[in-house]
C-alpha positions in Angstrom: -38.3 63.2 -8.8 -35.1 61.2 -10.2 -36.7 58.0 -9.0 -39.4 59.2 -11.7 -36.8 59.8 -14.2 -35.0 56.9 -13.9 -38.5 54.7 -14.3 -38.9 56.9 -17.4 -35.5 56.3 -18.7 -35.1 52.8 -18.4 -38.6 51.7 -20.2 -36.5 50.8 -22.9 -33.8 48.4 -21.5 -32.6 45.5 -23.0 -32.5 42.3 -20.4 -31.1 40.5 -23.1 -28.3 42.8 -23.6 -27.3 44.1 -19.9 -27.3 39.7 -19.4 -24.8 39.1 -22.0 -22.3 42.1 -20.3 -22.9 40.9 -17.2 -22.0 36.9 -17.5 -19.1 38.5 -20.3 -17.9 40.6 -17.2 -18.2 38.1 -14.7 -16.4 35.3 -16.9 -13.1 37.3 -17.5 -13.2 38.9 -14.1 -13.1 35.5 -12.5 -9.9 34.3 -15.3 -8.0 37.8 -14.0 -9.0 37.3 -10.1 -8.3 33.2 -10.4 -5.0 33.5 -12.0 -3.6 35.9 -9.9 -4.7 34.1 -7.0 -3.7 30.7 -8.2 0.0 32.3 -9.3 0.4 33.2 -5.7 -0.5 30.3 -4.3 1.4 27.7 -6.5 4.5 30.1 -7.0 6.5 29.9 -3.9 6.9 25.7 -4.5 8.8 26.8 -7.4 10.8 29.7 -6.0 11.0 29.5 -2.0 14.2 28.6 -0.6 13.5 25.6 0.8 10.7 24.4 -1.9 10.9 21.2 -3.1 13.1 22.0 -6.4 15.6 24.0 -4.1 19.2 23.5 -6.0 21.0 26.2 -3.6 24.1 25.2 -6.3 24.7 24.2 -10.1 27.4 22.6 -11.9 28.3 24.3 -15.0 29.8 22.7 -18.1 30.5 23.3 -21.5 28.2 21.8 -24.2 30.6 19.6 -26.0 29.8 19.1 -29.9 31.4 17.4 -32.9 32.0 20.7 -34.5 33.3 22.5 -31.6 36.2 19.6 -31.2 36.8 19.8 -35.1 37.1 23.7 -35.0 39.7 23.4 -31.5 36.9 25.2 -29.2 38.1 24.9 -25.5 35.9 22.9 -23.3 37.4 24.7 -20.0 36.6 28.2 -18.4 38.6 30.7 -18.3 39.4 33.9 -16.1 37.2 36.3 -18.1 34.1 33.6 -18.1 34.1 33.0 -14.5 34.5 37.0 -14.1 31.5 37.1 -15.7 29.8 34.5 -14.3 30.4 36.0 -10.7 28.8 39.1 -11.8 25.4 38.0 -12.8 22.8 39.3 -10.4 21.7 35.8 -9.6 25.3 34.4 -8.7 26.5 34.2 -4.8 29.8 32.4 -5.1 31.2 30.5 -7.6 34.0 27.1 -7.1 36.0 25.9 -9.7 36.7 22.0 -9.9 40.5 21.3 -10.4 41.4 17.5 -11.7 44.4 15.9 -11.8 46.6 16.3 -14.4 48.9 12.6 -14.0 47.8 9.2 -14.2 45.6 7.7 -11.3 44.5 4.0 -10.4 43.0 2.1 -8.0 42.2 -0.8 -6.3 39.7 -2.6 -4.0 39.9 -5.9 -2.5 37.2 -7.4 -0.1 38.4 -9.7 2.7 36.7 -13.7 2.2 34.5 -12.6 -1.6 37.3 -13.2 -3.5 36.1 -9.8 -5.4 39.2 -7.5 -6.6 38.9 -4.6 -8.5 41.0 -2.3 -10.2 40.5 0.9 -12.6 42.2 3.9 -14.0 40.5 6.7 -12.3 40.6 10.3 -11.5 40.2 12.8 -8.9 38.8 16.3 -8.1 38.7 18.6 -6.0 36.6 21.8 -5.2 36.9 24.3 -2.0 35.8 22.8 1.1 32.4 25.3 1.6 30.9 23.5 -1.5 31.4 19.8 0.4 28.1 18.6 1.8 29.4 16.0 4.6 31.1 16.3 8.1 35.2 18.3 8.0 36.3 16.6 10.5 38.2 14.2 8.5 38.1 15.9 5.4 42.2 17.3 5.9 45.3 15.9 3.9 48.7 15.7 5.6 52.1 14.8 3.3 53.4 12.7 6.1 50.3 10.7 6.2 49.8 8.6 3.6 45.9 8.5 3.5 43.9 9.9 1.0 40.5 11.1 2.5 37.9 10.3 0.1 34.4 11.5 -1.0 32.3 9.5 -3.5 28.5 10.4 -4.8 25.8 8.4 -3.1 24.7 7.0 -6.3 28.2 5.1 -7.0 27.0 3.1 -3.9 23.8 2.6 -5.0 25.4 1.6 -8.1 27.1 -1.1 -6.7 24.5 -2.1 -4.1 21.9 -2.8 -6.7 23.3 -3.2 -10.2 26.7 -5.0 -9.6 26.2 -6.1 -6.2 22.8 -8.0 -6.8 23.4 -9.1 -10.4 26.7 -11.1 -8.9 25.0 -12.3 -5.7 27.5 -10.4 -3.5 27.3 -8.9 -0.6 25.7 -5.3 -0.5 27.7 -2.5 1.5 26.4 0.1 4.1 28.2 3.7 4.1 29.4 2.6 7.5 31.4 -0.5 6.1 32.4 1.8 2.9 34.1 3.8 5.6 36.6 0.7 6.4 37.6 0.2 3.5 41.0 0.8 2.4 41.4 1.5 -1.6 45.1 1.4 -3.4 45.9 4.2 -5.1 48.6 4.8 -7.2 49.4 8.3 -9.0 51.8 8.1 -11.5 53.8 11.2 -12.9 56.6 13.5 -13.3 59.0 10.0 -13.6 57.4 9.0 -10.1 55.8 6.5 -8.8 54.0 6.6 -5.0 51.6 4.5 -3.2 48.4 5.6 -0.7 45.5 4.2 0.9 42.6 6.0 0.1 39.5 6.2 2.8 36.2 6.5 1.8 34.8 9.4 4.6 31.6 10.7 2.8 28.9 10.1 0.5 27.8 13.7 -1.6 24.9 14.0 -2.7 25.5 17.3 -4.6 28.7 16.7 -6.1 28.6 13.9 -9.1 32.4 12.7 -8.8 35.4 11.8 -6.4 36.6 14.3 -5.0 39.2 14.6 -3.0 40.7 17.3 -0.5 41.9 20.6 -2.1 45.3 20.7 0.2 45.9 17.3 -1.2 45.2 18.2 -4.9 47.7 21.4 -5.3 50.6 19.3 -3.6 50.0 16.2 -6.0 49.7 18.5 -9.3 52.7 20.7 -8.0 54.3 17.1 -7.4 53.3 14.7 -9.9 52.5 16.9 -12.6 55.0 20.6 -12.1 54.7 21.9 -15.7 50.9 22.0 -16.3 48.2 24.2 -15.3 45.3 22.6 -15.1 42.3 24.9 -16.4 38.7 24.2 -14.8 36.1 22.3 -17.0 33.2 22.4 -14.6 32.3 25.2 -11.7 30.2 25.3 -9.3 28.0 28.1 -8.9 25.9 28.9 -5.8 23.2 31.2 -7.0 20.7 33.4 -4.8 17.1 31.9 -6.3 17.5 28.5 -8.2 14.1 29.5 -9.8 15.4 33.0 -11.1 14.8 32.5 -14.8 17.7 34.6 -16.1 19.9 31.7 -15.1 18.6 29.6 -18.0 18.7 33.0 -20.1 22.3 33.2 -19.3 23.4 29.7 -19.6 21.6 29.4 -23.1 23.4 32.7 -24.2 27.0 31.3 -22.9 26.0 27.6 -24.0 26.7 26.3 -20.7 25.3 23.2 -19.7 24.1 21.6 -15.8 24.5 18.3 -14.6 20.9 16.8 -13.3 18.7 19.1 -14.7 19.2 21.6 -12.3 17.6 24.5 -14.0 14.2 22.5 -14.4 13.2 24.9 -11.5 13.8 27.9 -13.5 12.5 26.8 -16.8 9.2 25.9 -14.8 8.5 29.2 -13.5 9.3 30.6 -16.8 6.7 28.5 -18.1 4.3 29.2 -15.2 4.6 32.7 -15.8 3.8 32.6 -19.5 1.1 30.6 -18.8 -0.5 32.8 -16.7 0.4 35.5 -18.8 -1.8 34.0 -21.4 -4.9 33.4 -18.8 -4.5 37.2 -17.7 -4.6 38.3 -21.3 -7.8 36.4 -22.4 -9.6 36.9 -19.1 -9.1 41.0 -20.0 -10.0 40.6 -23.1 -12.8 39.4 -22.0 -13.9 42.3 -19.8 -12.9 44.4 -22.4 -15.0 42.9 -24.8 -17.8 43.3 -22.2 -17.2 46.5 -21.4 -17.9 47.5 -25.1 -21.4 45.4 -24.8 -22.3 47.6 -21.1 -21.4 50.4 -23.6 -22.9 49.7 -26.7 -26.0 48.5 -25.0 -26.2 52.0 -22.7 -26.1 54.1 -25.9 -28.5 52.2 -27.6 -30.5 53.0 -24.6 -29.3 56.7 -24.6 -30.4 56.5 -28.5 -33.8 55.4 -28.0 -34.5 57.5 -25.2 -33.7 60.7 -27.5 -36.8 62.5 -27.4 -37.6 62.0 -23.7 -33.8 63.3 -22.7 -34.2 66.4 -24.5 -37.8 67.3 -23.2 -36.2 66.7 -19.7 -33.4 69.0 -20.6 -35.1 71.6 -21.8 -37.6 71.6 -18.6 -34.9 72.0 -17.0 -33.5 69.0 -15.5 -29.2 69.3 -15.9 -27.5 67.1 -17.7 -26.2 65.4 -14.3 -29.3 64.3 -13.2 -30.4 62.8 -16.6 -27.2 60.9 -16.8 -27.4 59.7 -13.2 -29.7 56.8 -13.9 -27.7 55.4 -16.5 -24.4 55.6 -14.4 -25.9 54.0 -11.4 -27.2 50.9 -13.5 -23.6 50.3 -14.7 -22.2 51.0 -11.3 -24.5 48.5 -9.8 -23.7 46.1 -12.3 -20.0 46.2 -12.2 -20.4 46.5 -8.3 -22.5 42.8 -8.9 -20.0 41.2 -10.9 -17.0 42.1 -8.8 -18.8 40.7 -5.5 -19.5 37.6 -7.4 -16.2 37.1 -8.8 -14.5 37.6 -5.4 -16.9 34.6 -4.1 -16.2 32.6 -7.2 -12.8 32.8 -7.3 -12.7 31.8 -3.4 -14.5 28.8 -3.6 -12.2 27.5 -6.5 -9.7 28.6 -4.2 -10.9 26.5 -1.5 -11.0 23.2 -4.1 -7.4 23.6 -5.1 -6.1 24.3 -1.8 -6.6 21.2 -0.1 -4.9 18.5 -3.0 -2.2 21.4 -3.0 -1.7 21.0 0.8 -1.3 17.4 1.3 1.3 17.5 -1.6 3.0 20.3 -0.1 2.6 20.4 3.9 4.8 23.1 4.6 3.9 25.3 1.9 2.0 28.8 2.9 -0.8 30.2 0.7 -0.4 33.2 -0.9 -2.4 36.0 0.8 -6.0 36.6 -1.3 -5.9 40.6 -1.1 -3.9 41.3 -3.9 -6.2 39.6 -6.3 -9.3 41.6 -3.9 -7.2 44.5 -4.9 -6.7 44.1 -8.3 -10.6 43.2 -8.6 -11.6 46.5 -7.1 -9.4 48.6 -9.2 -10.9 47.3 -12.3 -14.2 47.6 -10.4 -12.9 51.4 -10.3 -11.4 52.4 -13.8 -14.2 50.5 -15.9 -16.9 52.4 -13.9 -15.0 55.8 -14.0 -14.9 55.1 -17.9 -18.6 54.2 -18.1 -19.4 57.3 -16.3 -17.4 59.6 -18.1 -19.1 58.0 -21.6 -22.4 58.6 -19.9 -21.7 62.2 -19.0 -20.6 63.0 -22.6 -23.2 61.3 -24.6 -25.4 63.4 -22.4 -24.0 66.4 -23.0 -24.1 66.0 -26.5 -27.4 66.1 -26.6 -28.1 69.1 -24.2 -25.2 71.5 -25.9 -25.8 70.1 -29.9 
């Protein structure tokens, strides 16, 4: 008997309309399910620890502006900033870089060039957990007078290929950097003293010459008694490099980073707008659908009128007149959410290999949170079509 009434019911069915909700449905389901999915699978090579734009720590400086030097603005942190820097919920630790506060020069000769070299210069230092090369030389005694060194790779490369190669000199390995002996002379409080400074490291992470921390307190408390010097840069090692509140925050305090070390952050702000803008038009979408399933069921409801309420008042309930209706959407949402979950693993399977040969090592977010997002949107548009059905229906049997 209700395979009867649902052959009588749906004499008047639109193809035309029931097609355009279904390819409308399927369309934005796929956006929803494939961005998801995608955002899964691409996010962890912006924010896993060791992805490829992993800056474990930032330096932090001032932005430094015409007007700011006119109006006296300080271009050094103070207690209260670096307070408040340590309590932001994506700082670990944070290093402060002292400089010197006397006068600094040095010199380099090399043995049978003929090249001699010498330059006003500075030095900092920072505490020794931020230092990215071997300890074990990395130590500054006041009866020794040696200066352990640490200069940024790129000074090297500096010399190697700009000055080295424009000159026709000879180009230097780190190993024979370590030989060599540099003059330094620090000049200061009416004194005058001599060192040799040795070249022990290369940093890649820290962009100046730095020098032991024991080595700078002695020298300022020696050379230079009366100052205090106040940090202009800090060095801040923060828990997620791609956490987007550390551009937030360094916009609000107008701080600055040296390399563009909060590309990673801006990128996953950017990723996440983006897909925040997919998700919205793929729903849109199925909402826009939804209201085509809907409008074309009443129509269907509307035109089928006469034939409801002769079943209704022979007796059929207003459940089983309804139930024909409520299966066909059921059946079609049911369609369209298998077909998206093949879609959107088939893309999957295009994008994932060009994704893995740029990335080896990254893993692939799992698929079932996208399946699970899919079937409960399967499950509220369905519960609403249902519902609509039962009450249009009942309209009709209690009007």
């Amino acid at each position: 008997m209700n395979r009867f009434i649902g052959k009588l019911l749906r004499q008047h069915i639109s193809i035309g309309q029931l097609t355009g909700f279904f390819f409308a449905n399927l369309f934005g389901m796929v956006i929803v399910l494939l961005s998801i999915q995608f955002y899964r699978d691409i996010a962890p090579v912006f924010t896993q620890g060791d992805s490829f734009m992993k800056k474990d720590y930032i330096i932090a400086t001032k932005k430094v502006s015409t007007l700011g030097n006119l109006a006296g603005k300080s271009s050094t942190f103070s207690s209260a900033e670096i307070d408040d820097l340590k309590k932001q919920s994506f700082t670990r630790n944070v290093g402060v870089f002292t400089s010197t506060q006397f006068s600094v020069s040095a010199g380099l000769t090399m043995e049978g060039t003929g090249v001699q070299m010498s330059t006003a210069m500075f030095f900092e230092s920072v505490s020794d957990e931020y230092v990215d090369v071997k300890l074990d030389k990395w130590h500054f005694d006041e009866n020794n007078p040696t200066i352990p060194i640490i200069i940024p790779r790129n000074y090297l490369n500096l010399y190697n290929f700009g000055f080295a190669q424009s000159r026709n000199l000879p180009k230097l390995s780190e190993g024979l950097m370590g030989l060599i002996n540099m003059d330094v002379v620090l000049r200061g409080n009416g004194q005058v003293k001599r060192y040799k400074g040795n070249i022990v490291g290369f940093s890649n992470r820290l962009n100046t010459i730095l020098v032991p921390q024991s080595f700078m307190d002695w020298a300022n408390k020696t050379f230079a008694p009366h100052t205090e010097p106040a940090p202009s840069r800090l060095i801040v090692e923060v828990k997620n490099p791609a956490d987007a509140a550390i551009a937030t925050y360094f916009q609000q305090k107008g701080y600055e980073t040296e390399d563009g070390k909060l590309d990673a952050g801006k990128t996953t702000y950017f990723l996440n707008l983006i897909v925040g803008i997919v998700l919205a038009v793929g729903l849109l979408i199925s909402a826009l659908s939804f209201y085509i399933l809907m409008l074309s069921i009443f129509l269907l409801l509307q035109k089928n009128t006469t034939k409801l309420e002769s079943l209704l008042l022979i007796g059929y309930s207003p459940k089983q007149v309804a139930l024909p209706y409520q299966a066909l959407t059921i059946g079609l949402n049911l369609l369209v959410l298998a077909l998206s979950v093949g879609i959107v693993l088939f893309l999957r399977s295009l994008y994932a290999e060009p994704i893995g040969l740029l990335f080896p090592q990254l893993e692939m977010g799992s698929v079932l949170p996208a399946m699970a997002i899919g079937g409960a949107l399967f499950i509220v548009v369905s519960w609403i079509n249902i519902i609509a059905v039962k009450k249009k229906v009942d309209n009709l049997f209690f009007s």
